[in-house]
ROMAR-789649 format. One record per residue: x, y, z of N, C-alpha, C, O, CB in turn; residue in one letter. Coordinates in pm, whole numbers, plus 32768, in hexadecimal, padded with zeros to 4 digits. Glycine has a CB too. Example, Ala and Ser with C-alpha at 12.3 -4.5 7.8 and 13.67 -1.06 7.14 Angstrom:
85277DC7830C84CE7E3E830C85287EB6830C85907EB4834E846B7E418389A85057F1F82C485577F9682CA850A80038313853D8072832485807FC4823CS
***
This chain:
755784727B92758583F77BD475A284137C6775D6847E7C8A760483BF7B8DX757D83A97CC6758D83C67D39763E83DF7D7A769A83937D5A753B83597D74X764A843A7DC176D5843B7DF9770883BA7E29778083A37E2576DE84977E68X76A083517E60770082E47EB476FA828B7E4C76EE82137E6676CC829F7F53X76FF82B17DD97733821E7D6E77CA81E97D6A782882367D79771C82457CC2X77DD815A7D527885811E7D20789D817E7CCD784F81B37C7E789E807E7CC9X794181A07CEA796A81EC7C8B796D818D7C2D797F81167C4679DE82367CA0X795881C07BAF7979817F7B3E7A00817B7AE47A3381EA7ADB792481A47AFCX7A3C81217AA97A8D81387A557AA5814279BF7A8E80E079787ABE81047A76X7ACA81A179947AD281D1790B7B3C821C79137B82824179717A5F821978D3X7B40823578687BD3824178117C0982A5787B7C76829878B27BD182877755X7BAD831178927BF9839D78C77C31835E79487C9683A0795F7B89843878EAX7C28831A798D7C5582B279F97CFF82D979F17D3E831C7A447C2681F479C9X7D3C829079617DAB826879327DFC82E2790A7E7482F379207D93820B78CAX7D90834D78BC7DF583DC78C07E1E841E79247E718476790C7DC584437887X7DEA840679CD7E10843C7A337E6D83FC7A5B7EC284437A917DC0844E7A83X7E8A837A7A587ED783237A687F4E832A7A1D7FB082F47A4F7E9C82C17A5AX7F62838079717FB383A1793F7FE3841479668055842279917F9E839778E2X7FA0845B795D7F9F84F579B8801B84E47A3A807A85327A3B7EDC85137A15X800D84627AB68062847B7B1480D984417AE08148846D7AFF803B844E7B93X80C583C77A7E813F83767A8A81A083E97A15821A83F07A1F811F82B07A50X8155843779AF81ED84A57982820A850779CB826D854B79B381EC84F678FBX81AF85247A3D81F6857B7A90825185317B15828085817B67818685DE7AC5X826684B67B2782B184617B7F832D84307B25839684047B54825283E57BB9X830D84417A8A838D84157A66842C847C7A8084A1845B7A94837083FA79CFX83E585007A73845185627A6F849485317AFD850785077B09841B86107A65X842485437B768453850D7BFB846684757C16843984497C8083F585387C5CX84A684207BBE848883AD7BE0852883737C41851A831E7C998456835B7B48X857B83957C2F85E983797C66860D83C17CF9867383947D2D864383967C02X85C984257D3E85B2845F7DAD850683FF7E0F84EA83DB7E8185A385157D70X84D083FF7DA1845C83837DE7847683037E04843C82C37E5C83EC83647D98X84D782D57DB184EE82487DC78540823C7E54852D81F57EB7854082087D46X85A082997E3685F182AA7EEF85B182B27F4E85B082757FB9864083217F1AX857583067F2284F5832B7FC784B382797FDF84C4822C803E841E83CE7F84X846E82697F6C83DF81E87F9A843181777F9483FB810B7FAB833E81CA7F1CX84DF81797F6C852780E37F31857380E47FCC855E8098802B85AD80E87E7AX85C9814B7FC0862981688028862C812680D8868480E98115861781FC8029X8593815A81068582814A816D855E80BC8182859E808A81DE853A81A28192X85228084815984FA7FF28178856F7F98816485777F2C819D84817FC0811DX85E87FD580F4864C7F6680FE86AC7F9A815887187F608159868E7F388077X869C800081A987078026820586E37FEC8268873C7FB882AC872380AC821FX863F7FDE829D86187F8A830086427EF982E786997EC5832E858B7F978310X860C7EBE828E86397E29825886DE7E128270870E7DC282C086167E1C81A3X87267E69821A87957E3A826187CE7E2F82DF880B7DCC830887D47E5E823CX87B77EA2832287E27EBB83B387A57E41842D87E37E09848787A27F5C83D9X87307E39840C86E57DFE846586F57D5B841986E97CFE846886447E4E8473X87097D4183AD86DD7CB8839587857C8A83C387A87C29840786947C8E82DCX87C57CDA839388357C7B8378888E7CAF83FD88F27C72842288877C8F82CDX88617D1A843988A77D3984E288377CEF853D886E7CAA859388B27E07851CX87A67CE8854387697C8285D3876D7BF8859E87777B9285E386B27CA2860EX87607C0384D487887B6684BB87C87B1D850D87A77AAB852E87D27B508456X88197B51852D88967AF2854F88947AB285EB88DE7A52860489287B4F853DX885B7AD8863088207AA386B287B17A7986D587957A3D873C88257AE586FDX87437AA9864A86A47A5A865D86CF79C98620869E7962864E86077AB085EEX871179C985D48714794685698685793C850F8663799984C6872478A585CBX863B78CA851C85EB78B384CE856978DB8516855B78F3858E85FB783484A0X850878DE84AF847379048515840F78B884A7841F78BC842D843F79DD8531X83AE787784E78349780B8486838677F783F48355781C8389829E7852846BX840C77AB840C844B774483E78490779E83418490778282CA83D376AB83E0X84B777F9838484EF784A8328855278C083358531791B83818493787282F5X85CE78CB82F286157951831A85CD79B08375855379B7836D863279A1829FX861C7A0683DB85C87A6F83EB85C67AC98371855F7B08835985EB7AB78460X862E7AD3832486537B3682B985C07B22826085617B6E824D86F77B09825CX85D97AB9823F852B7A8E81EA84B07ACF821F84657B2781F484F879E181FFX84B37A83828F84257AC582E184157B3A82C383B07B56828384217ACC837BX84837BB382EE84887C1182DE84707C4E824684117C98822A84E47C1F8317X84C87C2981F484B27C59819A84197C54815683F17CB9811D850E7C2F8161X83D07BEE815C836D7BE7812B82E87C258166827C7C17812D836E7B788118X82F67C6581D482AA7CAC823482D77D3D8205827D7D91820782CC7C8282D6X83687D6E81D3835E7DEB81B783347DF0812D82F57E57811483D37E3081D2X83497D8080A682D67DA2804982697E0B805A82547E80803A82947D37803DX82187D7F80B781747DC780B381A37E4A8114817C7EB380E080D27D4D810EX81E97E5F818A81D67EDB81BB81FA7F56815A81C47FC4816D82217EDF8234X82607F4080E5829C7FB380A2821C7FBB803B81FE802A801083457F9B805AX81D17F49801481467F8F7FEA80F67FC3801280AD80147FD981057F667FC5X80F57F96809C8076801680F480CC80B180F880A9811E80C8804D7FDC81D7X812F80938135817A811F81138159816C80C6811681D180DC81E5811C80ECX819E812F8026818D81847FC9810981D17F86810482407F5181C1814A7F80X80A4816F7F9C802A818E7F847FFA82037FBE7FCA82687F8A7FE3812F7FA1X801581DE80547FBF825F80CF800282DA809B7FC2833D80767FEA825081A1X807482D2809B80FE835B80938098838A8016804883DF803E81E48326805AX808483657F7A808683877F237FCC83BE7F2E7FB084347F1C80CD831E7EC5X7F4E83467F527F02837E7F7A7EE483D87FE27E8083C780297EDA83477F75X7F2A842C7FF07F21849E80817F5784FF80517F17854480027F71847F8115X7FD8851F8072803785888038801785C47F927FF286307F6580CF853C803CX803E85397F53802C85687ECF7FBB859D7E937FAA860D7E63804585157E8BX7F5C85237E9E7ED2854E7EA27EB485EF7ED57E8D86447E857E8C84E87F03X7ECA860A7F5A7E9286747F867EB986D67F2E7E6387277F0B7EAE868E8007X7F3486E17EFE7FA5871D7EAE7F4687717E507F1C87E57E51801286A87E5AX7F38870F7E077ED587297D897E75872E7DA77E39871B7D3D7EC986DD7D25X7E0F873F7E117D7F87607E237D9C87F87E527D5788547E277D2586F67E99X7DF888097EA17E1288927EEC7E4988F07EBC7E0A89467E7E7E51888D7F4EX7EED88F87ED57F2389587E917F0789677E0D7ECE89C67DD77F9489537E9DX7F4988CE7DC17F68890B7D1D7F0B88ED7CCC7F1F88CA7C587FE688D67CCFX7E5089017D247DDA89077CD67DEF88AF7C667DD388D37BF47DB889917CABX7E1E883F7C807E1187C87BEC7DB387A37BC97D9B879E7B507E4387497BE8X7D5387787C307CD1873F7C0B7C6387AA7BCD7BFE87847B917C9886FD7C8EX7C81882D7BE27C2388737BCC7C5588967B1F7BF888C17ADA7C1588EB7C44X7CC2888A7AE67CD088917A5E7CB7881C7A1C7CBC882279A17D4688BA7A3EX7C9A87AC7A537C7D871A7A237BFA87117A017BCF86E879957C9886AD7A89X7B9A874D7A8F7B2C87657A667B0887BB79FA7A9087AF79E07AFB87807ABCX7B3887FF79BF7B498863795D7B31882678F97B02885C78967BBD88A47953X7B4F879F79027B33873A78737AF386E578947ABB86D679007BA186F47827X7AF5867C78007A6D8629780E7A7685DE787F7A10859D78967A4B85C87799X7B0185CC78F97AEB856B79597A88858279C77A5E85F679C57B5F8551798FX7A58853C7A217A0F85557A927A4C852A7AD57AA484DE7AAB799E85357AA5X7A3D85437B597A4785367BFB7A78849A7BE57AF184907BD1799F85537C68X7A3884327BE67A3983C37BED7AB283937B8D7AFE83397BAE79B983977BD8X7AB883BD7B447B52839B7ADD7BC883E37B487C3083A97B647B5484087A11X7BA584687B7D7C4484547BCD7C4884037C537CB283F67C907C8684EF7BFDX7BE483D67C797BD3836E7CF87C3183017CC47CA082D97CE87B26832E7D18X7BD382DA7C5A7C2A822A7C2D7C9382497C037CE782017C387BEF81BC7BAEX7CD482AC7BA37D4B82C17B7D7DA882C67BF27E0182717BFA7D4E83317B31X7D9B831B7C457DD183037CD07DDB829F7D067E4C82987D357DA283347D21X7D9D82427D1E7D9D81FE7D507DEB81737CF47E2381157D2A7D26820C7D80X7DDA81887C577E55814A7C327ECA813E7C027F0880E17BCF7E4D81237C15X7EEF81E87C287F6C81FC7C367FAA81FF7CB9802382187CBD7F8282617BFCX7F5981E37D407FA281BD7D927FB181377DAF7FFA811A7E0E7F8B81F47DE7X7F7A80DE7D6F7F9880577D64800C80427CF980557FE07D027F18800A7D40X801A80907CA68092807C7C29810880827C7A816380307C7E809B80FC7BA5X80F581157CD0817B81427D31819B80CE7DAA820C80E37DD8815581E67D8AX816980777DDB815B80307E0F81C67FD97DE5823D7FC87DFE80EE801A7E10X814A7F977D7E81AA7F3C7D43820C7F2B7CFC82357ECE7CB6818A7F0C7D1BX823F7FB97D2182D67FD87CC883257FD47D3883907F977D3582EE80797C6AX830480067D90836A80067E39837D7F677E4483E57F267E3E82FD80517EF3X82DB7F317E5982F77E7B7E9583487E477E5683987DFA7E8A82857E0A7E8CX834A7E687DBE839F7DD77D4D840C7E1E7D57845F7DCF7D29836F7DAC7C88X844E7E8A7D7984B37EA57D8284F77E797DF985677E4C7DE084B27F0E7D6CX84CF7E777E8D84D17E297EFB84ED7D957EDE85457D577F1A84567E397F3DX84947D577E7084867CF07E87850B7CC27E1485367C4F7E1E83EA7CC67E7FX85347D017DCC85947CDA7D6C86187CB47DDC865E7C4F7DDF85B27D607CF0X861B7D457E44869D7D477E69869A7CB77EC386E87C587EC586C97DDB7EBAX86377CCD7EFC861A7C467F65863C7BD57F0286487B767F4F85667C337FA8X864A7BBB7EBA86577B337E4A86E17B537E4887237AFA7E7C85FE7B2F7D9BX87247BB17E2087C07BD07DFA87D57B947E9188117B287E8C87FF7C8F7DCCX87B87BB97F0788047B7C7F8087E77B237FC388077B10803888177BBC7FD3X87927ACD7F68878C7A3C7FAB86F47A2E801386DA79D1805F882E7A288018X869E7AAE7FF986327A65804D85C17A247FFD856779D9802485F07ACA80B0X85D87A4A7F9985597A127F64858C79727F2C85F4796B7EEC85157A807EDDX853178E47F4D855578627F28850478417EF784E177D07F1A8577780E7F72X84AD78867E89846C782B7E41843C78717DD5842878E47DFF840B77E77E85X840F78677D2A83D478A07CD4835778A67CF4831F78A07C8783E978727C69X82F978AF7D51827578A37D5B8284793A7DC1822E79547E15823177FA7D9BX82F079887DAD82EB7A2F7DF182BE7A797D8482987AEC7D9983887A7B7E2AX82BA7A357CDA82737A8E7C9282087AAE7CA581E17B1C7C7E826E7A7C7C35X81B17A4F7CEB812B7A597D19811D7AD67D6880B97B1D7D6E810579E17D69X81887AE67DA081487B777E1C813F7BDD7DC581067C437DEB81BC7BB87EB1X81777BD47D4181747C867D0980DA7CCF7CCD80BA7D407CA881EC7C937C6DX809E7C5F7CD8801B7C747CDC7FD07C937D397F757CE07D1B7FED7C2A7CBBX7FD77C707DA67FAD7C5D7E5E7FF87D017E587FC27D627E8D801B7BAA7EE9X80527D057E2780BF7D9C7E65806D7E1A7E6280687E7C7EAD81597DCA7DF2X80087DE77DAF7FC17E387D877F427E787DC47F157EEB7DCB7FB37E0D7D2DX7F1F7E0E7DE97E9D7DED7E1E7EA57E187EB87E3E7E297EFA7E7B7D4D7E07X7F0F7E257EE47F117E687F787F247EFE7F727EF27F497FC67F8A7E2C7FD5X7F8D7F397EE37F527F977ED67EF07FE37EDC7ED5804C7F157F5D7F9A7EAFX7EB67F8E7E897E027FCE7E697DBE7FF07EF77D71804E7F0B7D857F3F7E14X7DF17F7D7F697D967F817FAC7D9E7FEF7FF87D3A802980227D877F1E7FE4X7E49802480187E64805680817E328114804A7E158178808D7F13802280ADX7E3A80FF7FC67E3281807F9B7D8181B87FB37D4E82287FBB7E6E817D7EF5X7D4E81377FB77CC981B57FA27C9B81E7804B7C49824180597C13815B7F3FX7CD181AB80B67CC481DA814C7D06825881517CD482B381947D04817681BAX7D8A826B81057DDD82EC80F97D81834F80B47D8583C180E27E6A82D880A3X7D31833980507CE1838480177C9783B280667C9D842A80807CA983587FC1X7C39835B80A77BF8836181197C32840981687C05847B81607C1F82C58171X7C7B83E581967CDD843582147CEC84BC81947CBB852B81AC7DAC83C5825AX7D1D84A8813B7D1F854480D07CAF858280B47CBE85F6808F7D4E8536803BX7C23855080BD7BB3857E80CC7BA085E380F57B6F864880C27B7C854A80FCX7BDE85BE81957BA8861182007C1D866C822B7C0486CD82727B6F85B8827BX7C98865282047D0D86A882137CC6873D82017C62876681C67D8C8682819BX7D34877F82597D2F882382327DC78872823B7DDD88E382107CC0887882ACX7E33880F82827E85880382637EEB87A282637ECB873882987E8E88428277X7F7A87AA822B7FB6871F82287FD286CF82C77FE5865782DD804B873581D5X7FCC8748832C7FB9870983C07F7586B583E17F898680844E7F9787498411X7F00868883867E6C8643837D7EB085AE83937E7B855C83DD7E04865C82D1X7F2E8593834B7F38852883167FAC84E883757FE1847F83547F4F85388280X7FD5853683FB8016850A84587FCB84A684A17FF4843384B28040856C849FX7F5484D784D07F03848585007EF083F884EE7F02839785387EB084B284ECX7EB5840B84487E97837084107F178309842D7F0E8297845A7E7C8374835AX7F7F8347840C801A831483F6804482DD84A88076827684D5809883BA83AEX802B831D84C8801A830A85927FAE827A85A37FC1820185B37FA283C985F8X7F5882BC859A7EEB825785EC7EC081D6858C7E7B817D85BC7E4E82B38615X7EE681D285167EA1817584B37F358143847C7F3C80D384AD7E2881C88434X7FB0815884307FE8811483FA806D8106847F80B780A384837FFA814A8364X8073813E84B180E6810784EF80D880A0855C813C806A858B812C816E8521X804F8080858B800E801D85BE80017FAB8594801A7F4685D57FB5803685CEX7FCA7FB084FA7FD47F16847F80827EFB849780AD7E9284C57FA37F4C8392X80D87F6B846F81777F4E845181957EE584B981CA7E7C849481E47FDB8465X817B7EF6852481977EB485CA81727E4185C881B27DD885C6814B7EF0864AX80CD7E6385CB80987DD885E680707D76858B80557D0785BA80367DE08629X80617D8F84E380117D3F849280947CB08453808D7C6A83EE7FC47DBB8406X80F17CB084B081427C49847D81B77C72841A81DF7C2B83BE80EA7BEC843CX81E57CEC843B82747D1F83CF830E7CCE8420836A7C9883E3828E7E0C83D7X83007CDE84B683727CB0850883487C348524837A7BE084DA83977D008585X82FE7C0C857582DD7B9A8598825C7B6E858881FA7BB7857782FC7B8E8602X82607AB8859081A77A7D854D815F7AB685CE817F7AC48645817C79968537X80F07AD0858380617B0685AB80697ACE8629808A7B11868B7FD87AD88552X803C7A178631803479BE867B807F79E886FE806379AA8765805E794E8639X80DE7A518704811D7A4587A780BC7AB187D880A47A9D884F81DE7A7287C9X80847B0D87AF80237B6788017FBF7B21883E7F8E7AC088067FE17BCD87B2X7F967B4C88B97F277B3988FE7EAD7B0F88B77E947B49884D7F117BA3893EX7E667ABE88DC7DF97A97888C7D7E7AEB884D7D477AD087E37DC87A4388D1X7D607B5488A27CF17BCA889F7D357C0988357CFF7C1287C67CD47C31892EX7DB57C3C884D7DFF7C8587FA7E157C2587517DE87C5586E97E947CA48858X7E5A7BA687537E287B7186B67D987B6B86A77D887B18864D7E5C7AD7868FX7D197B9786D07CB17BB686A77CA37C2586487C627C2485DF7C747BC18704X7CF17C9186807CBD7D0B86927D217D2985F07CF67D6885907CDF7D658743X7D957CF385FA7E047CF4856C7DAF7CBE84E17DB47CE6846C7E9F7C728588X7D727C6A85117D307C2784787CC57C72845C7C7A7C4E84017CF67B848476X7CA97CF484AD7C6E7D57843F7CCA7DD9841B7CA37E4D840C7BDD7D8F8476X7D347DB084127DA27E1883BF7DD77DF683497E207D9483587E1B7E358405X7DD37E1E82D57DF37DF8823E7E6C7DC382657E977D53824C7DFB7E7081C2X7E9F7E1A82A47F6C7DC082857F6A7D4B82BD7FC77D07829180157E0F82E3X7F327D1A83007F327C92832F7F0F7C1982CA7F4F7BB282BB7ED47C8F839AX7EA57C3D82907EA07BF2821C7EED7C1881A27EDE7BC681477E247BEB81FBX7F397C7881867F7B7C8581257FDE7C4181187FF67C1680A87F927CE58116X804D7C1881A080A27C0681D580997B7081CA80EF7B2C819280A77C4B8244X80297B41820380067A7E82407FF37A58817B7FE379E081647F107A5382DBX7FF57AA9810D7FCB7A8C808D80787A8B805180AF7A2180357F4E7B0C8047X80B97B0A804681417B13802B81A97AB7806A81E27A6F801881617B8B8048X81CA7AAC80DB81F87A5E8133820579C280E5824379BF807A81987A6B81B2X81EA798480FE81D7790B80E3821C79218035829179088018812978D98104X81BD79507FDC81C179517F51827279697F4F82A779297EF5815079D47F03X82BB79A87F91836379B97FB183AC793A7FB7840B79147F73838379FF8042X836478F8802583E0788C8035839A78087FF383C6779780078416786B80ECX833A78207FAD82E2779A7F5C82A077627FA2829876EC7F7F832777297F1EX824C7782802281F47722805B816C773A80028154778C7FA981E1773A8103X812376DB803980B377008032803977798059800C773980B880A976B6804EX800977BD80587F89781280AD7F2077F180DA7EC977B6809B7F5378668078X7F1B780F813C7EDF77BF81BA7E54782A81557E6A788381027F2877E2829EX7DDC77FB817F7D47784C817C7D7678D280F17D57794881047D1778AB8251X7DAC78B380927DD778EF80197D4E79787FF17D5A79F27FE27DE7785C7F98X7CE8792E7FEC7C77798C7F997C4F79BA80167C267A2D80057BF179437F2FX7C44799280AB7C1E79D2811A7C687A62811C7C387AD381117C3D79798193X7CE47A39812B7D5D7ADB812F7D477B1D80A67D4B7B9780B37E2F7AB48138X7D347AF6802E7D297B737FA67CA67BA37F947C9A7C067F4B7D517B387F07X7C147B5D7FDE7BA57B797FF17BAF7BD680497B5A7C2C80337B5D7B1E8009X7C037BF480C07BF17C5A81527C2F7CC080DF7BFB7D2980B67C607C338213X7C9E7C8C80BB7D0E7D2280687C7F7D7A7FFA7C727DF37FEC7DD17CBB7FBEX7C2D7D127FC17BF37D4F7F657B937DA67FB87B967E217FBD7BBA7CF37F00X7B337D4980017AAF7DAA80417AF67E1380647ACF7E79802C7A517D7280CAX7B597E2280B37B827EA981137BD07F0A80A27BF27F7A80C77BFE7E7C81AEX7BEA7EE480237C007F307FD37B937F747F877B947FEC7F6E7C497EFB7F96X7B417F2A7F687ABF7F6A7F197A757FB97F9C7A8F802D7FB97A477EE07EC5X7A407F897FC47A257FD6803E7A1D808C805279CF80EA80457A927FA38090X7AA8806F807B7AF380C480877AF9812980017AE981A3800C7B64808280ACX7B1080ED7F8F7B1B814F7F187A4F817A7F067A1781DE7ED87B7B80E17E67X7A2E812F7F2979AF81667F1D797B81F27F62792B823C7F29796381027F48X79B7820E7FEC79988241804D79E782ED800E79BC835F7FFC79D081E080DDX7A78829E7FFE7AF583187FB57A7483957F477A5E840E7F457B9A82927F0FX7A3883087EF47A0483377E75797383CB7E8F7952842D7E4C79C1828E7E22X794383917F0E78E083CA7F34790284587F7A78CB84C57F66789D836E7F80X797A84347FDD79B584C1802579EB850F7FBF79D285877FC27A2C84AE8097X7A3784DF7F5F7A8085427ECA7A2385A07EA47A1F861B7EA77AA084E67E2BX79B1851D7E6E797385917E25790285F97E5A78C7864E7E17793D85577DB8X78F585DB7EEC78AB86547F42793C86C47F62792787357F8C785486067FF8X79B0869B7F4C7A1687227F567A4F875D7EC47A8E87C67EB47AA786F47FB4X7A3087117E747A3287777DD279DE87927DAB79E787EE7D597A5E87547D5AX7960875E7DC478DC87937D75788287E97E03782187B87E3C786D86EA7D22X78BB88657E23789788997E6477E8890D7E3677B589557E8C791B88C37E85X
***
């Protein structure tokens, strides 16, 4: 079979996927601090300390705004962190993949497995975000169940570009870079602090080809019960740039394990 095929999914998919989540359970109360911690220390500080002098922004708490912008950002987070580091983790030092291969799985089962256990991790950070955000009053409407799906799905996306970037790693320094020039750029500009709409016009061009922007213009709204503006436009961008992307992951993987 040719190297640049879709990864495929099958069962062994799900044992790698079991594989991380009993080794995250032992660590699960030191992970949750790390990927829970930081986004509600920002949320609080910032929503409810610049809250208080922005007031409202497109006709909504700032606290809201905010909160629903760090959702999707604590899913790109968690995803990248977990596809990079972790990932590398187990390709490098503690030779995981090379005892996996040892069995009936292939290459392509730890791609997708990866890739949906960093959407699981994801969406364990967002709904946890998004619970607390409900305990303090930002979320106004039952139609925020809708995002825990979207939460997922931004997972997916953000994880297979991180894959991407673990490809080519040689060490965890690799992943300063990406974290520099690629996510802390979306954090800024894709609409976490303020709407898109106040940037320069060239510049909202240039945002609507960054996943968080559409992750964000999809979650957002689904928070305070509006409607979604161009709905299948933003989960169509989230999807292409996710498959994409996992396609590309799938192809660099398996030219660095099947040496």
């Amino acid at each position: 079979m040719s190297q640049k095929h879709f990864p495929r999914l099958r069962v062994e998919a799900f044992a790698v996927w079991r594989r991380n989540a009993l080794v995250w359970r032992r660590l699960m109360a030191a992970s949750l601090l790390l990927h829970f911690g930081e986004p509600l220390l920002y949320l609080l500080g910032i929503g409810y300390g610049l809250g208080r002098f922005v007031g409202e922004i497109d006709g909504m708490p700032y606290f809201t705004f905010l909160a629903s912008g760090f959702i999707a950002w604590s899913a790109m987070n968690v995803a990248s962190m977990e596809s990079m580091w972790s990932v590398y983790t187990r390709m490098v030092p503690q030779q995981t993949y090379e005892a996996i291969l040892a069995t009936p799985a292939e290459v392509d089962d730890i791609v997708v497995g990866e890739l949906l256990w960093c959407g699981t991790k994801s969406l364990v950070s967002g709904s946890a975000i998004l619970a607390v955000a409900a305990v303090l009053g930002a979320v106004h409407d039952w139609t925020a169940l809708f995002a825990i799906p979207v939460i997922f799905l931004t997972g997916l996306c953000f994880a297979a570009p991180g894959l991407i970037v673990t490809a080519y790693a040689r060490a965890y320094e690799y992943f300063n870079f990406y974290m520099t020039l690629i996510m802390t750029p979306m954090f800024i500009l894709c609409g976490v602090f303020y709407p898109v709409s106040t940037l320069p016009g060239p510049l909202q061009a240039v945002v609507q080809f960054l996943p968080l922007t559409h992750a964000i213009a999809v979650i957002r709204p689904l928070i305070v019960g509006a409607p979604v503006e161009d709905l299948f436009y933003h989960l169509g961008a989230l999807a292409l740039f996710g498959v994409l992307c996992a396609w590309i992951a799938a192809i660099l993987i398996r030219r660095r394990l099947i040496q």
